[in-house]
C-alpha positions in Angstrom: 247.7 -73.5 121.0 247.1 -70.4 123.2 243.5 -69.7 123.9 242.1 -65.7 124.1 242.1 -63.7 127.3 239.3 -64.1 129.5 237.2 -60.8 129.5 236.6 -59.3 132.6 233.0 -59.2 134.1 232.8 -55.5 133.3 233.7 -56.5 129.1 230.7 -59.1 129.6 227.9 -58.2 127.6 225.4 -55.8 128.0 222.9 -57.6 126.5 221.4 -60.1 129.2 218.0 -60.6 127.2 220.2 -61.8 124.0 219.1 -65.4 123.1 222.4 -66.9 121.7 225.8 -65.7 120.6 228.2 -67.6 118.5 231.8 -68.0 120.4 235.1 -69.4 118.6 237.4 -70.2 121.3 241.4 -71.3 121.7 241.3 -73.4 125.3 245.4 -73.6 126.7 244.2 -74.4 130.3 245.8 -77.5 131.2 242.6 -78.5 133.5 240.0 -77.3 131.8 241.7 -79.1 128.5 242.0 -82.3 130.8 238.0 -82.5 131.1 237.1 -81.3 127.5 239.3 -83.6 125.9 237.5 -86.4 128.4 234.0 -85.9 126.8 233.6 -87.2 123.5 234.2 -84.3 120.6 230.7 -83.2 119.1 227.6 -82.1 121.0 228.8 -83.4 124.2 231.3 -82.0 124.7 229.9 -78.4 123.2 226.7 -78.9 126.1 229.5 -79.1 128.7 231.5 -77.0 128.0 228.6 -74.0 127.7 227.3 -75.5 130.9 231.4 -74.8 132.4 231.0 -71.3 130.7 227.8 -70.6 132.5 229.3 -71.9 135.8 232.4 -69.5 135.6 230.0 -66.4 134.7 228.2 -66.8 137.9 230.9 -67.9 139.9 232.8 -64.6 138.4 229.4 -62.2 139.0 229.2 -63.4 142.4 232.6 -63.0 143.3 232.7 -59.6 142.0 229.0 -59.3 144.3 226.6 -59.1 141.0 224.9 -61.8 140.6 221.7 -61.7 138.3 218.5 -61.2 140.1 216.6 -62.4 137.1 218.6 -65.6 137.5 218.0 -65.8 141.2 214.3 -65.4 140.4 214.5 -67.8 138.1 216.2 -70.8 140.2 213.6 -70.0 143.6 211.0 -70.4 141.5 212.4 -73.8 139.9 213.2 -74.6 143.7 209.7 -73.7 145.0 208.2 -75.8 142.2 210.5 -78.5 142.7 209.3 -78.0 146.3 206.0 -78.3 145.5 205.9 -81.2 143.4 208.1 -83.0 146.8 205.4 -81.8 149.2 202.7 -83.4 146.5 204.2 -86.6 146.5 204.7 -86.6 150.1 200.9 -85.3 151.0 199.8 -88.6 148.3 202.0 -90.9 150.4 201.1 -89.9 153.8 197.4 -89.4 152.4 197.6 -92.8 151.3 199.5 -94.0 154.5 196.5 -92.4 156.7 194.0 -94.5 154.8 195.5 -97.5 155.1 196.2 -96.7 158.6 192.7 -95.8 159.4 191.2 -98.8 157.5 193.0 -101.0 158.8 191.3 -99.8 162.6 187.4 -99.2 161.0 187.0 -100.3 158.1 183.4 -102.4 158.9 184.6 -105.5 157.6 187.9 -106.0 158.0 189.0 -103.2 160.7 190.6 -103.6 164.3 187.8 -101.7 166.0 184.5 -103.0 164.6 186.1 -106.7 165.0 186.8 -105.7 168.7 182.9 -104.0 169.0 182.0 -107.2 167.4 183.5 -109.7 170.3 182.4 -107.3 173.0 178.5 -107.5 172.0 178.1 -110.5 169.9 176.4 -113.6 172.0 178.5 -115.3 174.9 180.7 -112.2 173.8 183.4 -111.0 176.6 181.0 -108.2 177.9 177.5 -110.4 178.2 180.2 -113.2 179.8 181.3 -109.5 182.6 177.7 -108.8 183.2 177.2 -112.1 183.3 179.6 -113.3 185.9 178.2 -110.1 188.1 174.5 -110.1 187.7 173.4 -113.1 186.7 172.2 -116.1 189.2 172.7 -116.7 192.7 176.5 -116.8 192.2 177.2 -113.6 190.9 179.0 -111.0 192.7 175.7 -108.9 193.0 173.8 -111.7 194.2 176.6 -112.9 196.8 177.0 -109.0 198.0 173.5 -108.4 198.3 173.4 -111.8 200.3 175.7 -110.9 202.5 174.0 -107.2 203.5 170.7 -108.3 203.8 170.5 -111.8 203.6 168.9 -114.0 206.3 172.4 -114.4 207.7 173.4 -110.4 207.4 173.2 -108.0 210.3 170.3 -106.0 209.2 168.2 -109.1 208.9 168.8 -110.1 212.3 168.2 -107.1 213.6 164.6 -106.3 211.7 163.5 -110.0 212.7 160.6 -110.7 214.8 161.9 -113.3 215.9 164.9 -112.6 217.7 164.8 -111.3 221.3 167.6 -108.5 220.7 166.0 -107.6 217.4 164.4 -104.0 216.5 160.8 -105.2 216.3 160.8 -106.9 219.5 162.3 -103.7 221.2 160.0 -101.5 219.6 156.9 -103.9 220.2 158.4 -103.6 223.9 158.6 -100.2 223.8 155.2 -99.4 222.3 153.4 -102.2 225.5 155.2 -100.5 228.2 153.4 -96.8 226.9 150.2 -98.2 226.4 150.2 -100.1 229.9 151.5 -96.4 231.2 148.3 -94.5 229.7 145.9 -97.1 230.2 146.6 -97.2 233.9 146.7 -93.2 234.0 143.5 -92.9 231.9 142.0 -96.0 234.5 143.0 -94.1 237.7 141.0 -90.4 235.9 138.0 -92.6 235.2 138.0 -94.3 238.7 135.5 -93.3 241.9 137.5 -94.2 244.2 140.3 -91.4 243.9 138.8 -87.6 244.7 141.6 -86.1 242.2 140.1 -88.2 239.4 139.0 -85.8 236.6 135.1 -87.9 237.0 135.5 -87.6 240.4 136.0 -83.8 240.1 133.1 -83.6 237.1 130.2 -85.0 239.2 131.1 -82.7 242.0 130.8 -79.6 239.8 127.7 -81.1 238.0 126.2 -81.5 241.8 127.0 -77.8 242.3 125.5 -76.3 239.3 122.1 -78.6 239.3 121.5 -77.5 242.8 122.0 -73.2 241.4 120.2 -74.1 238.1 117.0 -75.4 240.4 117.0 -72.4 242.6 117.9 -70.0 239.5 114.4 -71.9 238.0 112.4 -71.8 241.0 113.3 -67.9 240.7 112.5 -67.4 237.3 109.0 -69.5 237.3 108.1 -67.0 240.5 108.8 -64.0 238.0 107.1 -65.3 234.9 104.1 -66.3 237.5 103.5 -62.7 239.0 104.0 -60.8 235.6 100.9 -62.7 234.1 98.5 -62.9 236.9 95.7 -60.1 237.7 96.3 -59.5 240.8 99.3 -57.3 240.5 98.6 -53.5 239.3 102.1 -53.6 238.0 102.6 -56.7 235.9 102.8 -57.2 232.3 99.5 -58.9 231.3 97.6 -56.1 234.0 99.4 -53.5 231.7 98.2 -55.4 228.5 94.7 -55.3 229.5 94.5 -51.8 230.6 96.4 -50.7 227.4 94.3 -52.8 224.9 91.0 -51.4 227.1 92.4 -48.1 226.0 92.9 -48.6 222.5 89.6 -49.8 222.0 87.8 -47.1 223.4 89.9 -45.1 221.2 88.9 -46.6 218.3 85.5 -47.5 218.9 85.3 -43.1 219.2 87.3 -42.5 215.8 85.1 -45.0 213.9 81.4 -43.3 215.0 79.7 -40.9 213.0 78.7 -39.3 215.5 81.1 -36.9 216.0 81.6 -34.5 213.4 84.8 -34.3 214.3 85.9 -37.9 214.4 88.3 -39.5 211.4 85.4 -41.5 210.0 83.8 -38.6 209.9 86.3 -36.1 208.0 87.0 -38.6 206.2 83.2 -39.2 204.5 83.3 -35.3 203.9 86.6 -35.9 202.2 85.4 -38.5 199.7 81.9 -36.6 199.4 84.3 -33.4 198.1 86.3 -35.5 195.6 83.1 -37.0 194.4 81.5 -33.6 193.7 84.8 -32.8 192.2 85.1 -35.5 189.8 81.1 -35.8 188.8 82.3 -31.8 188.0 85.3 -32.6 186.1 83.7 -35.8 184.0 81.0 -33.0 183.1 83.6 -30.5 182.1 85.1 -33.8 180.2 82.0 -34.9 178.4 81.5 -31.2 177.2 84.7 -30.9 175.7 84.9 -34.5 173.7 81.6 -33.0 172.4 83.2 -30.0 171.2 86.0 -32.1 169.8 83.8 -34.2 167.7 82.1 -31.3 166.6 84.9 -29.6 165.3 86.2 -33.3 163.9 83.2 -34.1 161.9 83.2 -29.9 160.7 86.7 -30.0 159.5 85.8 -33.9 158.0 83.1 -31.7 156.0 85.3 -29.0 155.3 87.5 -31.4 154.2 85.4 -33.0 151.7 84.4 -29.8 150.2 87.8 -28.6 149.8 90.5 -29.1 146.4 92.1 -31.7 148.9 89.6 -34.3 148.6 90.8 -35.1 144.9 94.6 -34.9 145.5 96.5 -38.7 145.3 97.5 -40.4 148.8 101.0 -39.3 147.9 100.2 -35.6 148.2 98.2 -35.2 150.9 100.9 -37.0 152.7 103.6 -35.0 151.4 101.3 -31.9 152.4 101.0 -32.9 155.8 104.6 -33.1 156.2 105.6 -30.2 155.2 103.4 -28.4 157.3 104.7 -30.6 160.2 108.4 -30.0 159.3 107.6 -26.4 159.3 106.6 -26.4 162.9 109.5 -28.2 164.4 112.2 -26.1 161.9 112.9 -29.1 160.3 113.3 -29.1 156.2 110.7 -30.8 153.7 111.8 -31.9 150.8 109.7 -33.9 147.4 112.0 -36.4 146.0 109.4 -39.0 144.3 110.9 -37.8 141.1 114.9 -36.8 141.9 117.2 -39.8 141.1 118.7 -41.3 144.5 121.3 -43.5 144.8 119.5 -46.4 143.5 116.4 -45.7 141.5 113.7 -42.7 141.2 111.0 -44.9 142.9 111.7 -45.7 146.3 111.1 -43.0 148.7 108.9 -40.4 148.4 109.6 -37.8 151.0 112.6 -36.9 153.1 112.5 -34.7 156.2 116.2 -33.6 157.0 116.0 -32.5 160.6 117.0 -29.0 161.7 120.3 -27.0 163.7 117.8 -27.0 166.7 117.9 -30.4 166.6 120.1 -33.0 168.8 120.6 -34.9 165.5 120.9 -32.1 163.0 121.5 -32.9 159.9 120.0 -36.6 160.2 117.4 -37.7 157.2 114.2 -39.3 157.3 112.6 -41.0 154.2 108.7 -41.2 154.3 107.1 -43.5 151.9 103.1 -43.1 151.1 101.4 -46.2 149.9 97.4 -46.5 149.3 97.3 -50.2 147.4 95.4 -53.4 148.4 96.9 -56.3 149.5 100.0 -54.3 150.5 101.3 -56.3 153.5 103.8 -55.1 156.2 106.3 -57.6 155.3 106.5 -55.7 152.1 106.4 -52.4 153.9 109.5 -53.5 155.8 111.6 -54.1 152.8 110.5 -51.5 150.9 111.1 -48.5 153.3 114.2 -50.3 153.9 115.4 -50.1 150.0 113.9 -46.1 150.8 116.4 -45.9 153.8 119.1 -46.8 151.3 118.2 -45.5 148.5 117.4 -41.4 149.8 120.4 -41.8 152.2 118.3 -41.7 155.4 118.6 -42.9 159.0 114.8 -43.8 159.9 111.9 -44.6 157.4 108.2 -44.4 157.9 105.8 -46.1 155.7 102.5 -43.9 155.5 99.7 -46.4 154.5 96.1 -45.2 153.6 93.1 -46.4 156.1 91.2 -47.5 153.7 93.9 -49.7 152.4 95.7 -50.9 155.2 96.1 -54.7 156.0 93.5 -55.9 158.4 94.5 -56.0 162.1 97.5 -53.6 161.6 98.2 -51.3 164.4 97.2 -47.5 164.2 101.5 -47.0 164.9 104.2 -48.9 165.1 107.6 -49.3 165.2 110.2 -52.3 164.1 113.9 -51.1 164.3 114.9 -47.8 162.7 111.3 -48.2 161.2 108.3 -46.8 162.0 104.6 -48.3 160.5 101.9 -45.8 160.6 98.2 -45.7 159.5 96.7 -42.3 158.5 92.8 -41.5 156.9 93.7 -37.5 155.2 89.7 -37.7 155.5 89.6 -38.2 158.9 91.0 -35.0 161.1 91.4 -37.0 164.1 94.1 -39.6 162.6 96.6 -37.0 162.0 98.0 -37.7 165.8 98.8 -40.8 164.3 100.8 -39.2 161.4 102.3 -36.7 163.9 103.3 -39.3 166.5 105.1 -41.4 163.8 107.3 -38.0 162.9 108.3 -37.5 166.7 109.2 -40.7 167.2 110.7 -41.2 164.0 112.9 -37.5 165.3 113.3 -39.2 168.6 114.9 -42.5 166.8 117.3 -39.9 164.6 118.0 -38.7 168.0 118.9 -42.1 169.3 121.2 -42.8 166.7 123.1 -39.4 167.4 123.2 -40.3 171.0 124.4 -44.3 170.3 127.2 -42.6 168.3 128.6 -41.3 171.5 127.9 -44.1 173.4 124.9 -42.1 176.4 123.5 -45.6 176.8 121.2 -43.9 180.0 119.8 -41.5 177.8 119.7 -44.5 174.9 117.3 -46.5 177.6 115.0 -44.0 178.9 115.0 -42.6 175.2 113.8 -46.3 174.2 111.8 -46.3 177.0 109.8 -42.6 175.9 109.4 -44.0 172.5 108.0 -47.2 173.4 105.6 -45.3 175.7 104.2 -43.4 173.1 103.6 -45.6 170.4 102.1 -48.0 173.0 99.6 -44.8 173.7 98.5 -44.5 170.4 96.4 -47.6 170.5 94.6 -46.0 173.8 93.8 -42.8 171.5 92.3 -45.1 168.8 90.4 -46.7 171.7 89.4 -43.3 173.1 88.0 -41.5 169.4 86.0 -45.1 169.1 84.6 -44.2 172.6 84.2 -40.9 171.9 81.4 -41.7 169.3 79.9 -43.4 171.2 79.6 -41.1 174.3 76.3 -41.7 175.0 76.8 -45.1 176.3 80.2 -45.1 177.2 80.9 -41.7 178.7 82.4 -43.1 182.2 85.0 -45.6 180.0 86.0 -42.4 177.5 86.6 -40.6 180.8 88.5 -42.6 183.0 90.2 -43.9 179.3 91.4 -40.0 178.4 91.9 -39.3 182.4 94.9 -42.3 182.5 96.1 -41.2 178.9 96.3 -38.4 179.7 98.6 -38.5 182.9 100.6 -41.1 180.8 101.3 -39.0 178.0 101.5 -36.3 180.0 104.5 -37.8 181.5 106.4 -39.4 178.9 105.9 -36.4 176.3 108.3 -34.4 179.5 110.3 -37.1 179.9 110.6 -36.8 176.1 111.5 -33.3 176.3 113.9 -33.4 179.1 116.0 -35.4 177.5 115.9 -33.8 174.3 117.0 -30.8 175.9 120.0 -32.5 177.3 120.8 -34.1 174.3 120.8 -30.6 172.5 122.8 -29.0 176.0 125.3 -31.9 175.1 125.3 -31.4 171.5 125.6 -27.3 171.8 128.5 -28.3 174.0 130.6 -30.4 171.7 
């Protein structure tokens, strides 16, 4: 039986996605009959002869140079898995080989290595036998070598022995006698009489020498000293002395006489007499015008008393007095017993807000009056401090009534950024107190100012003016007590208001000098 033609690779189908196709086909090739018929008839020999089929396809598209590139994809990636799956199994076995390799070196019980570590180290081990054999006992090697350099037998020990003649010691000790016996005989034959080149030769000769010039240098100077104290000589020293001291004496003996009108006793009795005349003229002049101030206290105490004043509260009168004060200065007054401040409506009666003119413009001070018993200072403190607080101020004073005040509390005083003061509205002559508490309350404002841009010298001598003042004000009190009584005390009201005077004098400039800097400074910023 003939089979069919064999199509040629360009009657193949098109169709290389197709997934089966039935063939019927008539095989007359001897060969390829020869190997069908040796495969048994059924779906052996159907598998083989598609897989011959497939074979002569490719061989056909690759002879004609068109093989499939789907099938070439196809078998590199069954190669490269079949690839893979070798170089898994291989990385496993020579994984597996490394481990048992590597165990079998350090594995800690039954490895090469830690075995080996183990003999080394262990007891009577091979490296405690090493060291051993090398540093242990007489007969090791470090024992025998050490021996044999500096032993009793070795070189060196020979040489650094005392004992033997040729050694270093002896040679040295040798060495170091002969020296000695050198400078001892050298240090003999300086020290020794009988040589004239000896050094003590050669020191008593010079010793010799200069005694015999110091004696006649002495018997020179005693002959000097001798003639410039004696008498006899017109032109030595104690001659001079006498005549000079002679000549002071007369002098003196002439300026102390009365005598002579024109003498310095004398000018200066007349001198004294003068300023005696002159002050018995000025205490006069003094006494006359404390009179007249008392007067004119005691008119304006009555005046006082007769006037709508007398019946106005504490309060008031101080509030009065400050406003007329503020006025003077161009400071600014202002009544805030009843305006809310920042922490009640109570607490702080007055505030004086200082002027432009000022060197602390625009600083505040918070006046509280207070005319109740038993009020103490301590309660003064902390309530014109609460006033500080709560009217916004810088400086407080505490205004307390005469009649009220604690006992022993001073006429003024100040503690802090607060200032104390005691004030009679009855009395005409307290109101220096009240006016001294308001300039130094101004001059503390002004130290704040000044702090601010750190003028410590003005700070101190500002300090200092303050202090001054208040400390005055006990001397005024002192001085008005005196004053009524100036018909027995009219020499201490005198030489009391003389020194205050002069004091206050002086500290009130001081006061203003520095004021006027401060507004200078202040102008210039």
């Amino acid at each position: 039986m003939n089979a069919s033609p064999l199509p040629t690779p360009s009657q193949l189908p098109a169709n290389e996605n197709a997934v089966s196709l039935r063939l019927e086909l008539v095989v007359t090739d001897p060969e390829v009959t020869h190997e069908l018929t040796r495969r048994t008839e059924g779906p052996e020999r159907d598998e083989y002869a598609r897989h011959s089929l497939r074979l002569g396809v490719l061989a056909l598209r690759q002879a004609i140079g068109s093989l499939d590139a789907h099938a070439i994809q196809r078998e590199g990636e069954r190669l490269l898995h079949s690839v893979r799956e070798l170089l898994v199994e291989r990385n496993s076995q020579v994984t597996e080989g490394l481990t048992g390799v590597l165990g079998s070196y350090f594995d800690p019980s039954s490895g090469s290595l830690p075995q080996r570590l183990e003999r080394l180290t262990k007891r009577d081990g091979e490296l405690e036998t090493l060291m051993a054999r090398h540093l242990d006992g007489e007969r090791s090697v470090l024992a025998q070598t050490l021996a044999q350099h500096v032993g009793q037998q070795s070189p060196l020990f020979k040489l650094l022995s005392p004992e033997q003649s040729d050694g270093l010691v002896a040679t040295l000790a040798r060495t170091i006698d002969g020296a000695l016996k050198t400078q001892t005989d050298h240090v003999m034959q300086q020290f020794s009489l009988n040589r004239p080149d000896s050094a003590l030769s050669q020191l008593l000769a010079q010793v010799g020498t200069a005694n015999g010039k110091l004696r006649d240098d002495l018997a020179k100077d005693v002959q000097a000293v001798t003639k410039e104290f004696s008498l006899d000589h017109e032109d030595s020293a104690l001659r001079r002395l006498s005549t000079a001291i002679d000549t002071t004496c007369k002098a003196v003996q002439s300026s102390l006489t009365l005598d002579q009108p024109t003498s310095p006793l004398s000018l200066l009795k007349n001198e004294l007499r003068g300023v005696l005349d002159t002050l018995a003229t000025s205490n006069t002049q003094f006494q006359t015008e404390v009179r007249a101030t008392l007067e004119s206290f005691k008119a304006r105490k009555e005046e006082a008393a007769r006037s709508t004043r007398h019946g106005v509260s504490f309060e008031a009168c101080v509030g009065d007095f400050l406003a007329v004060e503020a006025k003077r200065v161009g400071d600014v007054y202002e009544p805030v017993g009843k305006t809310m401040g920042q922490i009640d409506r109570r607490t702080g009666d007055h505030v004086i807000t200082l002027g432009p003119d000022s060197a602390a413009a625009g600083a505040r001070i918070v006046c509280e009056a207070k005319a109740q018993k038993g009020y103490s200072e301590r309660e003064a403190l902390e309530e014109i401090e609460r006033a500080r607080k709560n009217r916004d101020a810088q400086v407080g004073v505490v205004v307390m009534n005469r009649a009220h005040a604690p006992e022993g509390v001073e006429a003024i005083r100040r503690v802090g950024c607060d200032v104390l003061v005691v004030w009679d509205p009855e009395d005409g002559a307290s109101d220096l107190n009240l006016r001294l508490a308001v300039s130094v309350a101004r001059a503390l404002c002004v130290r704040a100012r000044v702090a601010e841009s750190r003028k410590e010298a003005s700070l101190e001598q500002l300090d200092q003016s303050i202090e001054a003042i208040a400390n005055q004000v006990r001397v005024i009190d002192e001085i008005i007590h005196s004053a009524q009584l100036i018909k027995r005390r009219g020499e201490k009201v005198a030489t009391s208001a003389e020194r205050l005077r002069e004091v206050v004098e002086r500290e009130v400039g001081g006061l203003q000098e520095q004021v006027r800097g401060l507004r200078g400074e202040a102008a210039g910023r």
